[in-house]
N, CA, C and O of each residue as an XYZ file, in Angstrom:
492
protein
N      16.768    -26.572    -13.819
C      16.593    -25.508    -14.781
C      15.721    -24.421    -14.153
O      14.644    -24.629    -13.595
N      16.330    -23.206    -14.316
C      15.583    -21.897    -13.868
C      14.141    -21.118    -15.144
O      14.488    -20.675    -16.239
N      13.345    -21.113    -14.906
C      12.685    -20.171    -15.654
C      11.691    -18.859    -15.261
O      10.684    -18.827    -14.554
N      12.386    -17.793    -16.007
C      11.277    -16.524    -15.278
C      10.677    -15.810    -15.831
O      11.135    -15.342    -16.873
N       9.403    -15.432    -15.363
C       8.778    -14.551    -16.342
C       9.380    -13.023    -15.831
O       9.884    -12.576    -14.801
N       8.982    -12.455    -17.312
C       9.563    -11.279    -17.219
C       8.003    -10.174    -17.334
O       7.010     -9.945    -18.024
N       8.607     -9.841    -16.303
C       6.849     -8.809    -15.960
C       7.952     -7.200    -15.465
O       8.976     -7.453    -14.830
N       7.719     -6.032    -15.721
C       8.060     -4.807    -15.454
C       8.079     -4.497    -13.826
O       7.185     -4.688    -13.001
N       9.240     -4.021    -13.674
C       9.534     -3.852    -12.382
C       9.092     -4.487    -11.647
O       8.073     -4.062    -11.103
N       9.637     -5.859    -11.238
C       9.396     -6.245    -10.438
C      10.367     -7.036     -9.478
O      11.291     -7.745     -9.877
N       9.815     -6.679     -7.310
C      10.725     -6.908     -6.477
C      11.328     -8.120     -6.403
O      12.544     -8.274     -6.521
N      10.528     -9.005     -6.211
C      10.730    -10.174     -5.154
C      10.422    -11.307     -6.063
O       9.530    -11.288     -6.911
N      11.206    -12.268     -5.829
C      11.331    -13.958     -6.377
C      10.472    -14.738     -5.460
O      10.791    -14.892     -4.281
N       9.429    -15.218     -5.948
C       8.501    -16.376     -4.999
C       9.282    -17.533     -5.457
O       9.115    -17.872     -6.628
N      10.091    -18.184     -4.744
C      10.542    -19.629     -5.409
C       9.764    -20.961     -4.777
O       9.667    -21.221     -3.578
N       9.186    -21.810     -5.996
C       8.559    -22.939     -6.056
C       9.259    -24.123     -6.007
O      10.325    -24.011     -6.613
N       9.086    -25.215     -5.527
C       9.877    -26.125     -5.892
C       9.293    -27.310     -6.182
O       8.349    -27.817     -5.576
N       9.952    -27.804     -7.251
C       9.422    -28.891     -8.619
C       9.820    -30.112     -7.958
O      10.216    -30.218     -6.798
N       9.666    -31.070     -8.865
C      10.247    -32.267     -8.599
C      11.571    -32.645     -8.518
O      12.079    -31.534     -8.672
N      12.397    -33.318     -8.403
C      13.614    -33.688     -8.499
C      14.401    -32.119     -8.184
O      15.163    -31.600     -9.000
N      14.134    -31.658     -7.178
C      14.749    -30.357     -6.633
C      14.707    -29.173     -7.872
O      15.586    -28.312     -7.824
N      13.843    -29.122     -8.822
C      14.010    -28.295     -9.659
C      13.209    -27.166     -9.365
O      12.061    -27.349     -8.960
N      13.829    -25.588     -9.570
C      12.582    -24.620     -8.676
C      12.427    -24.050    -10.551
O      13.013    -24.226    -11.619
N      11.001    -23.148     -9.886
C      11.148    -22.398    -10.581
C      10.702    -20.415    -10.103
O       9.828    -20.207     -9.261
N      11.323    -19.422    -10.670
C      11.021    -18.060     -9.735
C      10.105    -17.813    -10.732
O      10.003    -17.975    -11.948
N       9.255    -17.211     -9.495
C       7.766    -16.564    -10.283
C       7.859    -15.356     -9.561
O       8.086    -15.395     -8.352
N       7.696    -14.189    -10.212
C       7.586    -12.879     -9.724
C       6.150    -12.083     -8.968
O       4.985    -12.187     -9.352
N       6.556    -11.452     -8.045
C       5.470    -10.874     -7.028
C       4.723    -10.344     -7.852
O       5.209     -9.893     -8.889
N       3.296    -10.259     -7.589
C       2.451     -8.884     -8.328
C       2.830     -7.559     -7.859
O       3.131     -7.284     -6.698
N       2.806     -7.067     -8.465
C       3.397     -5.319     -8.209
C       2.013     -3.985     -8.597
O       1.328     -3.982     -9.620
N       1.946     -3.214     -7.723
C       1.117     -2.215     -8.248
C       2.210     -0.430     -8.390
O       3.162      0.028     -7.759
N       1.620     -0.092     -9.209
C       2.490      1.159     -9.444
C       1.313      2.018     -8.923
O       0.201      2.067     -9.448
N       1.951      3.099     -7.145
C       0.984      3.545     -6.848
C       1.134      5.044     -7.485
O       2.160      5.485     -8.004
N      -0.572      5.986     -7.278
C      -0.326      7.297     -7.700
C       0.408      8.155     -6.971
O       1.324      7.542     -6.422
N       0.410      9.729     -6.630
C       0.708      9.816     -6.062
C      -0.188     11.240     -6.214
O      -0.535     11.457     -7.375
N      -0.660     12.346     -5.116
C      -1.726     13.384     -5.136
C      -1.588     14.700     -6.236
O      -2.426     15.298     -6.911
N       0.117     14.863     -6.046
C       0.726     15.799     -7.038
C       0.836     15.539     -8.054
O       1.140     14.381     -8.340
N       0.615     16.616     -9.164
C       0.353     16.310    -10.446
C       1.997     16.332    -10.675
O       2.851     16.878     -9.977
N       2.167     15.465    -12.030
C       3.977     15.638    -11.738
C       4.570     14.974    -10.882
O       5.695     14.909    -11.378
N       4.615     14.367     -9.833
C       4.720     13.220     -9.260
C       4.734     12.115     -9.229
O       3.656     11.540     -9.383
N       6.082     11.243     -8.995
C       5.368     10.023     -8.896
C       5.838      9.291     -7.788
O       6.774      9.627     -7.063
N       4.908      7.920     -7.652
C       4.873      7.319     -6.212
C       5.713      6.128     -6.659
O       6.173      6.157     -7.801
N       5.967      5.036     -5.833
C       6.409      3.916     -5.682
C       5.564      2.606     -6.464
O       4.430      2.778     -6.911
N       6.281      1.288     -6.560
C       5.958      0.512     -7.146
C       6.282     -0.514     -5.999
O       7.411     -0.530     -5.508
N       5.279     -1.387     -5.563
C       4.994     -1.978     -4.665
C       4.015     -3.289     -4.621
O       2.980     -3.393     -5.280
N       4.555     -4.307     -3.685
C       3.585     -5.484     -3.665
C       2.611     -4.999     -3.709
O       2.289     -3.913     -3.228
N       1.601     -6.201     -4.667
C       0.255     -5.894     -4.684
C      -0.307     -6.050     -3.121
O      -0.855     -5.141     -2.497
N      -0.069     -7.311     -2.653
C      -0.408     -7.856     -1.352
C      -0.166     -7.241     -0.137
O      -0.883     -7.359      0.857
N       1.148     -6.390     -0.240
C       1.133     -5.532      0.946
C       0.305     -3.910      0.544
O      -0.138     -3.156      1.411
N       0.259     -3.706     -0.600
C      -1.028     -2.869     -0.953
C      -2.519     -2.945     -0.634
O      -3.364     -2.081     -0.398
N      -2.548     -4.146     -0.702
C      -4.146     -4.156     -0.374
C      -4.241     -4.268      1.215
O      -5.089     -3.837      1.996
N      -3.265     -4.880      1.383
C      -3.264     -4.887      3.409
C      -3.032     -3.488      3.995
O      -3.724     -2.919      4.840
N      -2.338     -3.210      3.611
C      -2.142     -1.710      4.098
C      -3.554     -0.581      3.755
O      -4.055      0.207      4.557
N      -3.926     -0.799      2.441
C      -5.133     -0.183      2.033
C      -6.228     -0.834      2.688
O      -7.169     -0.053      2.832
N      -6.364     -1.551      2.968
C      -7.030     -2.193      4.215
C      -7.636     -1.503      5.317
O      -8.797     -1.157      5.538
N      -6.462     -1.376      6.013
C      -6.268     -1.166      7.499
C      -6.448      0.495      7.170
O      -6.861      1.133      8.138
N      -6.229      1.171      6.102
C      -6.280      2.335      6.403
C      -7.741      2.951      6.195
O      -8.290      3.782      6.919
N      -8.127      2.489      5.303
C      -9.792      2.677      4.915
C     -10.767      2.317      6.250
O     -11.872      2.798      6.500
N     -10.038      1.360      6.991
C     -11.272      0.727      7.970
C     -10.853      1.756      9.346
O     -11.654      2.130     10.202
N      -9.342      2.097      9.292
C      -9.011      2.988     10.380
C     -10.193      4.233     10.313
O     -11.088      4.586     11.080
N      -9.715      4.691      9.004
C     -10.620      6.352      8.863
C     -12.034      6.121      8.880
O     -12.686      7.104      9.233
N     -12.873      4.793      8.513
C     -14.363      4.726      8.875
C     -14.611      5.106      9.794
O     -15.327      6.082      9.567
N     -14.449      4.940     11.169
C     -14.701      5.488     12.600
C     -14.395      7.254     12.863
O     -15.268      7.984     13.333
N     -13.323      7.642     12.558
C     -13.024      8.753     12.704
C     -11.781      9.683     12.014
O     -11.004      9.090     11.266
N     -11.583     11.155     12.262
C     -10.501     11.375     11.423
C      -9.594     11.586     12.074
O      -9.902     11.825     13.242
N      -8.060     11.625     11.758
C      -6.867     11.329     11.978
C      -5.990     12.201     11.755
O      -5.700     12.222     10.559
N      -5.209     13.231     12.612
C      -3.431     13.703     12.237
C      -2.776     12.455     11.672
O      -2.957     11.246     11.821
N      -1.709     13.424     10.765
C      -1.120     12.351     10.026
C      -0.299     11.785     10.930
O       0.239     10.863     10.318
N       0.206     11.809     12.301
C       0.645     11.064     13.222
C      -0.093      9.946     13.683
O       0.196      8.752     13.754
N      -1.168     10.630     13.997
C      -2.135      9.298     14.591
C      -2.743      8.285     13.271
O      -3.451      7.289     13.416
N      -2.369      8.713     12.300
C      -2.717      7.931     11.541
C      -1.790      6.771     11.169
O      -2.099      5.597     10.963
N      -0.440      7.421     11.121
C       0.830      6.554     10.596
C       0.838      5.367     11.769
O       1.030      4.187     11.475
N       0.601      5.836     13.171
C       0.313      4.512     14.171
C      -0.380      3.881     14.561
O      -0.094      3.029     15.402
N      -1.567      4.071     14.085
C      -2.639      3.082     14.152
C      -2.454      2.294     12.445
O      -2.666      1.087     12.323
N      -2.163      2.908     11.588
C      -1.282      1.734     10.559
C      -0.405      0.804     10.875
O      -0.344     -0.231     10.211
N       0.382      1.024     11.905
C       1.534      0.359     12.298
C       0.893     -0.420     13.064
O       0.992     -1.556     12.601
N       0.164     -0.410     14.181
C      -0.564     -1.085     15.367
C      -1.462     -1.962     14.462
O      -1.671     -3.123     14.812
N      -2.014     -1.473     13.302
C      -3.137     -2.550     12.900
C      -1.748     -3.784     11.626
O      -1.949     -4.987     11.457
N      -0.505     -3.001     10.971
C      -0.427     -4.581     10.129
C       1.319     -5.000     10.518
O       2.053     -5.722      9.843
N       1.668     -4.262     11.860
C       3.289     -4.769     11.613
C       3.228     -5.936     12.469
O       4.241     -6.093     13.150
N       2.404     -6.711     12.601
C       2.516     -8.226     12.831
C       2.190     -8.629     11.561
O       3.243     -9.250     11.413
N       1.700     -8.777     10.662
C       1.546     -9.298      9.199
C       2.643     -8.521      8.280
O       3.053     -9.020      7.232
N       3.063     -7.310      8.743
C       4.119     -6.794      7.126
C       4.843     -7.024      7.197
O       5.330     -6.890      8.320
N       5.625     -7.554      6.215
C       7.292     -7.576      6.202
C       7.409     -6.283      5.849
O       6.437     -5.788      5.278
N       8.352     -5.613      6.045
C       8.546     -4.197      5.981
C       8.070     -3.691      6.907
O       7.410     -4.112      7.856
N       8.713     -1.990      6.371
C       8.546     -0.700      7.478
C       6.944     -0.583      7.297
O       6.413     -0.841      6.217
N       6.298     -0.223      8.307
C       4.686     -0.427      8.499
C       4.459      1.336      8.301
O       3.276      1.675      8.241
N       5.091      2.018      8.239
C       4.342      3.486      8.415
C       5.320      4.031      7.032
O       4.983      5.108      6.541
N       6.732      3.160      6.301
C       7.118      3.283      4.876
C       5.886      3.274      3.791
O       5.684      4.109      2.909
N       5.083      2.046      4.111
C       4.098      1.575      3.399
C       2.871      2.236      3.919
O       1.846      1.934      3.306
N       2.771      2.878      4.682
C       1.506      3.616      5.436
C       1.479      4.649      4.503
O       0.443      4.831      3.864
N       2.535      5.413      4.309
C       2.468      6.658      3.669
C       2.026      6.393      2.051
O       1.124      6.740      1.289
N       3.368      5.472      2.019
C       2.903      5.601      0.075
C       1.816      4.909      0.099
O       1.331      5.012     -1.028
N       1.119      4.223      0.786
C      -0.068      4.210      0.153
C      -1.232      4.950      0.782
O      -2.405      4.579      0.786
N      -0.791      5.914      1.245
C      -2.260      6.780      1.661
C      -1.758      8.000      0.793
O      -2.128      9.133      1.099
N      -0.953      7.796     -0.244
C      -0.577      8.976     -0.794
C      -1.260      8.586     -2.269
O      -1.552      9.303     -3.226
N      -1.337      7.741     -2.138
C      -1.952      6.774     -3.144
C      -3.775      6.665     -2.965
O      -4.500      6.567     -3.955
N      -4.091      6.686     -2.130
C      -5.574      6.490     -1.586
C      -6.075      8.215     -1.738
O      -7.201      8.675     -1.926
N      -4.692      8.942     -1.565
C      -5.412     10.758     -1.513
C      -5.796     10.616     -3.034
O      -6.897     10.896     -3.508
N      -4.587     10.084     -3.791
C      -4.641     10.565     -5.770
C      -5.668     10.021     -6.283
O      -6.246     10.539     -7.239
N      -6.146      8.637     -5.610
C      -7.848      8.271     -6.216
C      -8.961      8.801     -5.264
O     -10.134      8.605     -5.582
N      -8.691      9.391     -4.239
C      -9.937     10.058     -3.832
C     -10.837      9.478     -2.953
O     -12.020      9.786     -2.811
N     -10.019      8.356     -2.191
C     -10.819      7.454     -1.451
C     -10.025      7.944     -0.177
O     -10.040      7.127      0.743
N      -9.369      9.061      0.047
C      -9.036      9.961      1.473
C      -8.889     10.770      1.387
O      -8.184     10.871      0.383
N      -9.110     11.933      1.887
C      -8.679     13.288      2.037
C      -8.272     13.851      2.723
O      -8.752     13.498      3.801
N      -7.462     14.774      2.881
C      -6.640     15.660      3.233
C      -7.179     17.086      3.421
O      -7.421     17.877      2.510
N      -7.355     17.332      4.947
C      -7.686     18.634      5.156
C      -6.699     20.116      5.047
O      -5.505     20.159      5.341
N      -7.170     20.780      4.765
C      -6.613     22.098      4.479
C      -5.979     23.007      5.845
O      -5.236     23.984      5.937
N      -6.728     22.085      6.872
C      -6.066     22.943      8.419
C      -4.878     22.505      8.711
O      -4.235     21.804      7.930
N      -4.385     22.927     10.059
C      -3.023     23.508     10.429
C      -3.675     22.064     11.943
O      -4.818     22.163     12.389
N      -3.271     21.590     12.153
C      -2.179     20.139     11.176
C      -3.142     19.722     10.683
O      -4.275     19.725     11.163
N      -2.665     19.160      9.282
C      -4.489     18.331      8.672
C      -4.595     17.144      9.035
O      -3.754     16.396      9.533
N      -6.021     16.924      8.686
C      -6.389     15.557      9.395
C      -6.862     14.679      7.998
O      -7.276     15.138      6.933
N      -6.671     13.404      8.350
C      -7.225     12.500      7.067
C      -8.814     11.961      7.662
O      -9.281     11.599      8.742
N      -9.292     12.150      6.284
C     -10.606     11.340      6.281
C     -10.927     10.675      5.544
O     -10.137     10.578      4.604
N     -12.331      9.732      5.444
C     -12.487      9.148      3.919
C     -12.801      9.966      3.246
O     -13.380     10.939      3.728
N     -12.542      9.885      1.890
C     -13.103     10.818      0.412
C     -14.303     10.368      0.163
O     -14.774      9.242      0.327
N     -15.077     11.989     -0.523
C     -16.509     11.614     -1.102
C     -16.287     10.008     -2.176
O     -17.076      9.135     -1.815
N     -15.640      9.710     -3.004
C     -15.462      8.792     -3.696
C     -15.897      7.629     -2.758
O     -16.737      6.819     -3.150
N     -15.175      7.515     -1.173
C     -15.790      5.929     -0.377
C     -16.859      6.652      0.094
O     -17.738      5.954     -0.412
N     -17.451      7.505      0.667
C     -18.288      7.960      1.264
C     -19.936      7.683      0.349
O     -20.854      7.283      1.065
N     -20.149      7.830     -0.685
C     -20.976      7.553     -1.331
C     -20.940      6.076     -1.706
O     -21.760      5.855     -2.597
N     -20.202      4.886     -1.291
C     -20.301      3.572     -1.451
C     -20.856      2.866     -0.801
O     -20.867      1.663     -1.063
């Protein structure tokens, strides 16, 4: 016998397995990220590859700031041995996600560079 919870948008089937070969699917945690533009919206995504990715990107920009090139590959270099998935797919939406709460920013120059936001900076 199958049973599932029903939770809003959500990807992926974790399947368990019971006794006498019986599974049951339990659904991924999901976060619905922001996105910087008002009117916009971002993606809905593992929690778990959210926080890994938000991870690696917060600890990247502690040291120094970043073109959005050099940023998308040192995302990739720090989790595409741990992600399933595209590593710089998930780089973006969630640093697009990290700009809309204010824990990175986005410079105004010609190419901009990311940094941490006053929001981590005062933590």
């Amino acid at each position: 016998m199958r049973y599932q919870c029903r939770i809003k948008k959500i990807i992926d089937y974790l399947p368990l397995q019971l006794t006498n070969n019986q599974f049951i699917e339990m659904k991924e945690a999901v976060i619905q990220t922001l996105h910087p533009e008002s009117g916009k919206k971002n993606k809905v995504i593992a929690l778990a590859k959210y926080e890994l990715v938000k991870s690696a990107i917060l600890e990247i920009l502690q040291s120094r700031q970043l073109s959005h090139t050099e940023l998308m590959e040192a995302i990739h270099e720090r989790v595409s041995d741990t992600l399933s998935g595209n590593a710089q797919w998930y780089g973006e939406t969630v640093k697009l996600d990290l700009e809309a709460r204010g824990l990175i920013q986005r410079s105004k120059t010609k190419p901009p560079v990311y940094s941490l936001g006053l929001a981590d900076q005062t933590e």
